[in-house]
C-alpha positions, 0 to 999 in steps of 0.5 A, spaced: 577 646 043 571 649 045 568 656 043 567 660 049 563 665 051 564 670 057 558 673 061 555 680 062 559 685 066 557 687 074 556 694 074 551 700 075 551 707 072 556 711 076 562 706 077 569 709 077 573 704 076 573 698 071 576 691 072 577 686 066 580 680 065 581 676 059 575 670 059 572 666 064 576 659 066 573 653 066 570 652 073 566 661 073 563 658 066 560 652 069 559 656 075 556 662 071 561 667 076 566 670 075 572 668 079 569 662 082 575 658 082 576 656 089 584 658 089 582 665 085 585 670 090 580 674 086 575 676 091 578 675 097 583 681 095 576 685 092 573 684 099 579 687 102 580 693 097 573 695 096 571 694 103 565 686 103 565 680 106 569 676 101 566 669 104 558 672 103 554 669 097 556 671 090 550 675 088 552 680 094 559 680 093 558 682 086 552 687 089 557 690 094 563 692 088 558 694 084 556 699 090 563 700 091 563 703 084 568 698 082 565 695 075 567 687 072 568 684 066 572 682 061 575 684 055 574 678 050 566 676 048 568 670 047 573 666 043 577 658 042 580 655 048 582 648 050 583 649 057 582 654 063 589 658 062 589 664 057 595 662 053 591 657 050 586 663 047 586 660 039 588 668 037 584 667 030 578 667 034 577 672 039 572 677 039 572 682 044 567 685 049 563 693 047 568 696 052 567 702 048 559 702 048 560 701 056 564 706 057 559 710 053 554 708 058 558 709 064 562 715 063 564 716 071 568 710 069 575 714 071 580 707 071 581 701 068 585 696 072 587 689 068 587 683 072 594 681 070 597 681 063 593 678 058 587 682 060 592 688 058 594 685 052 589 682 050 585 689 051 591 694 048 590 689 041 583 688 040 580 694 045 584 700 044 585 701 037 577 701 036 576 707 041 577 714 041 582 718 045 581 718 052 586 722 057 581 722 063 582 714 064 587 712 067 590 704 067 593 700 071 595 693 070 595 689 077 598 682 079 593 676 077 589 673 081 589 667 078 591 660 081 596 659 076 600 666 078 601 662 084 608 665 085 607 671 087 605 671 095 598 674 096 600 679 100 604 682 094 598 681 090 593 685 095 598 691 095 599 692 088 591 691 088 590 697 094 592 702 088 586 700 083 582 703 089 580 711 088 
């Protein structure tokens, strides 16, 4: 087992939308980029969406959902696990992300978007408790794009995933 850390958030100051997984897999940790493993369908589905060239050099893809108003990150800040798949997260050790102090730095923020069901849940239990009432956010859990949720066709995923554009 291995204690993990995820890394900060793409954003800038007047994003719209925020996007969180749960913790980074093996291959974006050593890579230091999110979704860097090559059979994550991740930003070949936001380059669709938000309108960039997916195969374009990561600092400009993550630049180009930055601009879209689309912010990244995750919900934990760092936490114990064996392998890359999130039903290994030792739960004991789970420290999650600031998400209410980012959300106070970016206040546009109108939707928040879990990149499938542990980010949602993940978030529900450790996030939501410690943050006010929000009635002007919205959420929206999508498909994962992980390789490991590989039973849902892309074409599914990409649909589902049109609706987290504003």
């Amino acid at each position: 087992m291995v204690h993990i850390h995820s890394f900060p958030p793409i954003a800038r100051t007047g994003a719209r939308l925020l996007i969180l997984g749960s913790m980074p897999g093996k291959v974006s940790l050593r890579e230091r980029q999110y979704y860097a493993h090559p059979q994550n369908a991740f930003w070949r589905i936001a380059g669709e969406v938000f309108g960039f060239d997916a195969q374009a050099a990561y600092r400009t893809r993550a630049a180009s959902l930055a601009a879209s108003g689309v912010a990244l990150w995750d919900v934990l800040k760092s936490c114990t696990r064996a392998s890359s798949l999130d039903s290994d997260i030792v739960g004991s050790s789970i420290v999650p992300n600031d998400i209410g102090g980012f959300l106070a730095r970016h206040p546009r923020v109108r939707r928040i978007c879990f990149n499938g069901a542990k980010a949602e849940e993940l978030y529900v239990r450790h996030v939501r408790p410690l943050l006010p009432d929000r009635p002007d956010i919205s959420y929206l859990r999508l498909p994962s794009t992980s390789p490991a949720h590989a039973s849902i066709p892309f074409s599914k995923k990409l649909r589902a995933w049109r609706a987290a554009s504003l």
